[in-house]
C-alpha positions as CSV (number, residue, x, y, z in Angstrom):
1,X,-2.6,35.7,-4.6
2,X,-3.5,31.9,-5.0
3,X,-0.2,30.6,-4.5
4,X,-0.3,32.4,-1.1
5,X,-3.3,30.3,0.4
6,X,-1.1,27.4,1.4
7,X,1.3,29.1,2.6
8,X,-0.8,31.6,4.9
9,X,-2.2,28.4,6.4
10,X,0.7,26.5,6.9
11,X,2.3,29.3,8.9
12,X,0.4,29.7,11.9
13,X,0.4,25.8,12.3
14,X,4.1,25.4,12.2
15,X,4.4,27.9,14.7
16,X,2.2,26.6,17.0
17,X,3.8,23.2,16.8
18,X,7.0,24.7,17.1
19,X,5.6,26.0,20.5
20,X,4.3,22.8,21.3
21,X,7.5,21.3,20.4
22,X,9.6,23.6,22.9
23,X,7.2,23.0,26.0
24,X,7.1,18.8,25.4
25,X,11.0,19.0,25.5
26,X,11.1,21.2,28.5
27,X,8.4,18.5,30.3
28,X,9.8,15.8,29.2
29,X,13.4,16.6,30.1
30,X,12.6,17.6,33.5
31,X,10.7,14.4,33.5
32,X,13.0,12.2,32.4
33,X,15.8,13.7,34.9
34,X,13.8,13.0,37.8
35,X,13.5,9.0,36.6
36,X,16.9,8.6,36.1
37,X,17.8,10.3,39.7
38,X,15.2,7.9,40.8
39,X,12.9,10.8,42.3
40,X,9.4,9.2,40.5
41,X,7.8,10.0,44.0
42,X,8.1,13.6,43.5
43,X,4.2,15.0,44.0
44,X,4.4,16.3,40.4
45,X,5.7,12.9,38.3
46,X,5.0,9.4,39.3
47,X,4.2,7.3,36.3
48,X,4.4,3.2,35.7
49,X,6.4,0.7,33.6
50,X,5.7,2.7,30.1
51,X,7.1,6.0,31.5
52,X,10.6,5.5,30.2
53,X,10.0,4.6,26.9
54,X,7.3,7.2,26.3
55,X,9.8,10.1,27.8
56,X,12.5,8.8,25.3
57,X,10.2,9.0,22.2
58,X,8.9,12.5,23.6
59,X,12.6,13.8,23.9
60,X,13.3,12.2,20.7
61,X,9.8,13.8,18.5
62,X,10.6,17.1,20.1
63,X,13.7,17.3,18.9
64,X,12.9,16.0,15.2
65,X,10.4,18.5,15.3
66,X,11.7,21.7,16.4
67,X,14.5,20.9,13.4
68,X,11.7,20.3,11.2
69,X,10.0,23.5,12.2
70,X,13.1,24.9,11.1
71,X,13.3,23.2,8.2
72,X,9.4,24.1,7.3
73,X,10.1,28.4,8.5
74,X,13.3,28.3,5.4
75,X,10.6,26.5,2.9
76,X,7.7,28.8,3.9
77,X,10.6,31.9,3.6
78,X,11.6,30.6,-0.5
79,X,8.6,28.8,-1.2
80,X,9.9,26.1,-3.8
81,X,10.1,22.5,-4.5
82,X,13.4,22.2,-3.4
83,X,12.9,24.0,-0.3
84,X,9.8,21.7,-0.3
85,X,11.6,18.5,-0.2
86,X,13.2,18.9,3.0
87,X,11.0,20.4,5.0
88,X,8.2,17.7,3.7
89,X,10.7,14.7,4.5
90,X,11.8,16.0,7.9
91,X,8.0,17.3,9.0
92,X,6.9,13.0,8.1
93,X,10.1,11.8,10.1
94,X,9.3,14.0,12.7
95,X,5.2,13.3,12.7
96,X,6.7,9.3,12.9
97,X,8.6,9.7,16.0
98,X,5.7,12.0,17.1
99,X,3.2,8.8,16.3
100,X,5.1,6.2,18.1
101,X,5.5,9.2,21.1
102,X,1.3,9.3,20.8
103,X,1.6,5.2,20.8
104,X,3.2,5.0,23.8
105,X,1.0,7.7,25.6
106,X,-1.7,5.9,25.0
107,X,-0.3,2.5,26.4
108,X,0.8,5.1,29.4
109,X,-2.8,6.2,30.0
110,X,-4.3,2.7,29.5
111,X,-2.2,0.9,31.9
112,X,-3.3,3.7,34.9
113,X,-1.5,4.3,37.9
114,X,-0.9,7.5,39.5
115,X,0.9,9.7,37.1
116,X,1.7,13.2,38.3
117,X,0.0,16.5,36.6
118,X,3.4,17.0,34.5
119,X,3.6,13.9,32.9
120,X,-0.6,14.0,32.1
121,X,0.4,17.5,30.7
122,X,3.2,16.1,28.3
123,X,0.8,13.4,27.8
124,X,-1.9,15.4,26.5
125,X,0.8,17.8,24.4
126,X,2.1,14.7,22.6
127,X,-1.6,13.5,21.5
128,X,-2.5,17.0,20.3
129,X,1.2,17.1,18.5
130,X,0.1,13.5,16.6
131,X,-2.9,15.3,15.4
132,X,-1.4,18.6,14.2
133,X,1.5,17.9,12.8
134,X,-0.1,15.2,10.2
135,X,-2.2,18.2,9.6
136,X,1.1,20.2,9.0
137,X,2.4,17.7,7.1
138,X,-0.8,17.3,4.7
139,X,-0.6,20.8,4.2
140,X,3.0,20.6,3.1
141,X,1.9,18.2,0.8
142,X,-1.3,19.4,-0.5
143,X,0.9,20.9,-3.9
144,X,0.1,17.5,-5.2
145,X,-3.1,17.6,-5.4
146,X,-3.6,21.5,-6.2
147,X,-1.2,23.8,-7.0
148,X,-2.6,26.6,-5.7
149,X,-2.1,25.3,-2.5
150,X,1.8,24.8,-2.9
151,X,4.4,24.6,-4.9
152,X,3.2,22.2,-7.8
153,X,5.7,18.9,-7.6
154,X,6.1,17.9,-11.0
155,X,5.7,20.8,-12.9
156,X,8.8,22.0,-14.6
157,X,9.9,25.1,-13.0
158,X,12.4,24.6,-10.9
159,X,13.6,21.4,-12.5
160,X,17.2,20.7,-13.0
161,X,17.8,22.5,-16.3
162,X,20.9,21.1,-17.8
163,X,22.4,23.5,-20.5
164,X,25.6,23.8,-22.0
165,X,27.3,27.7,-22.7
166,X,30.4,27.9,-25.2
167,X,32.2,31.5,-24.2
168,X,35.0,31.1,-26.8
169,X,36.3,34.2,-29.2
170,X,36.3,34.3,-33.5
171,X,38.5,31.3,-33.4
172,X,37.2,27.7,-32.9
173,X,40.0,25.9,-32.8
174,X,41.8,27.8,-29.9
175,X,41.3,25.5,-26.5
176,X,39.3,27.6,-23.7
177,X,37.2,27.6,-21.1
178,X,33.3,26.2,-21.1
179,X,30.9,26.9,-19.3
180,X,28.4,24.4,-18.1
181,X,25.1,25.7,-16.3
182,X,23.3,24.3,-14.4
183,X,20.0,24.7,-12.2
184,X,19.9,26.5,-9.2
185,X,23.1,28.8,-10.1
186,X,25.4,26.4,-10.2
187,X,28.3,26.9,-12.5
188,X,31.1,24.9,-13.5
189,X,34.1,25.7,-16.0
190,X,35.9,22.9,-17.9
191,X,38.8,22.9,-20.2
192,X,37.7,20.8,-23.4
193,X,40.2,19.9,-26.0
194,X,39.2,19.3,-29.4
């Protein structure tokens, strides 16, 4: 029951930023078609001299993210540091992107202008999605500081266990196959001479 309290806390938050995720690529998209067609009149956009750049990093987070939501729904299914690894490394990549996304929101906001309700609305997604997902990644990461809140990193359970099995008959002598184990059901069979 212990090792479930991380994991029945970091679900509802990687579905919610999944969510999130989905809409700011949706806004963002639609966004960033009406600047290129040159349309940043339209009643429902506007925007200034940072609205390129912060459209790019949205497009950009939101994908990184939604992959690392998959990532994070595959290590919440198995549960284990190895599972752990990936979804950890692509949840920080993706709260980067999403930090640089919440940089350049800001400088949006701060330098003013008429922005239309859409682009306040991605605006306003991307700050929340700075926030949560460091808390998603903290929580991915909290098995370093507690194990009952994740999978313990550095304990030996699911390390790399190297191990050597010799499948030969009554006679030693007699070339065969061996079979080398190894972690995470990998198995290899080598001919050895001796």
């Amino acid at each position: 029951m212990a090792r479930a309290v991380g994991r029945s806390l970091a679900g509802p938050l990687l579905f919610l930023n999944l969510l999130m995720y989905l809409i700011v690529l949706g806004f963002a998209s639609w966004c960033l078609n009406r600047f290129i067609n040159g349309q940043t009149n339209h009643p429902s956009f506007g925007g200034n001299g940072a609205t390129m750049f912060f459209l790019i990093f949205a497009i950009l987070a939101s994908v990184l993210g939604i992959i690392s939501k998959l990532l994070g729904a595959n290590h919440l299914r198995a549960w284990r540091n190895d599972s752990l690894a990936a979804a950890g490394s692509s949840a920080l990549i993706a709260w980067a992107v999403t930090a640089l996304a919440f940089g350049l929101a800001c400088k949006e906001i701060n330098i003013g202008g008429w922005r239309g309700w859409r682009l306040r609305v991605l605006e306003g997604f991307i700050i929340v999605l700075g926030i949560t997902e460091l808390l998603y990644v903290l929580m991915l990461h909290s098995g370093l500081f507690n194990s009952t809140y994740g999978p313990a990193i550095g304990t030996t359970s699911m390390a790399l266990v190297h191990r050597m099995v010799v499948s030969r008959g009554p006679e030693s002598r007699r070339r065969g196959p061996v079979t080398l184990e190894l972690g995470f059901n990998l198995v290899f069979e080598v001919d050895i001479v001796f």
